[in-house]
C-alpha positions as CSV (number, residue, x, y, z in Angstrom):
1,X,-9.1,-16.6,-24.1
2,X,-6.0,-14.6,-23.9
3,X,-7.6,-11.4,-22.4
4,X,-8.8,-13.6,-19.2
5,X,-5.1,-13.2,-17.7
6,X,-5.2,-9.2,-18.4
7,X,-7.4,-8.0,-15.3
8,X,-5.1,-9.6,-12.3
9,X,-2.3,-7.4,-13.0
10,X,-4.0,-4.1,-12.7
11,X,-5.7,-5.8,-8.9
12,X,-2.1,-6.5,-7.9
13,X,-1.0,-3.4,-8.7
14,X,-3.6,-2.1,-7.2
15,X,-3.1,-4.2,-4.1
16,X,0.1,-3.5,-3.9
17,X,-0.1,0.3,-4.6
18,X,-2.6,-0.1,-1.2
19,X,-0.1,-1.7,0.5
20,X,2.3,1.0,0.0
21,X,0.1,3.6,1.2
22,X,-0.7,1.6,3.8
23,X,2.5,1.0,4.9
24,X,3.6,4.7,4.7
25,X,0.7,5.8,6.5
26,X,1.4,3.4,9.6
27,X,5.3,4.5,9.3
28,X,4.1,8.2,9.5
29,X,2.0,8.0,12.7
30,X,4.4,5.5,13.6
31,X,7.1,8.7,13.1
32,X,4.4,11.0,14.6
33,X,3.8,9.2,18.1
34,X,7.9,9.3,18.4
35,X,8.2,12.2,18.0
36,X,5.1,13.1,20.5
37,X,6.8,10.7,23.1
38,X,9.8,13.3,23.0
């Protein structure tokens, strides 16, 4: 079945588009707490 392969690239983009907003979140409070400590 060649449409069995279609749904895992929309979940990794997904995941991935999680991980980026992860990972901008944590740099922004990350940025935030710096510029707190000063």
């Amino acid at each position: 079945n060649p449409a069995a392969g279609r749904p895992s690239l929309p979940t990794r983009r997904c995941c991935a588009g999680i991980r980026t907003l992860r990972t901008e979140q944590g740099a922004w409070q990350h940025g935030r707490l710096l510029q707190g400590r000063m």
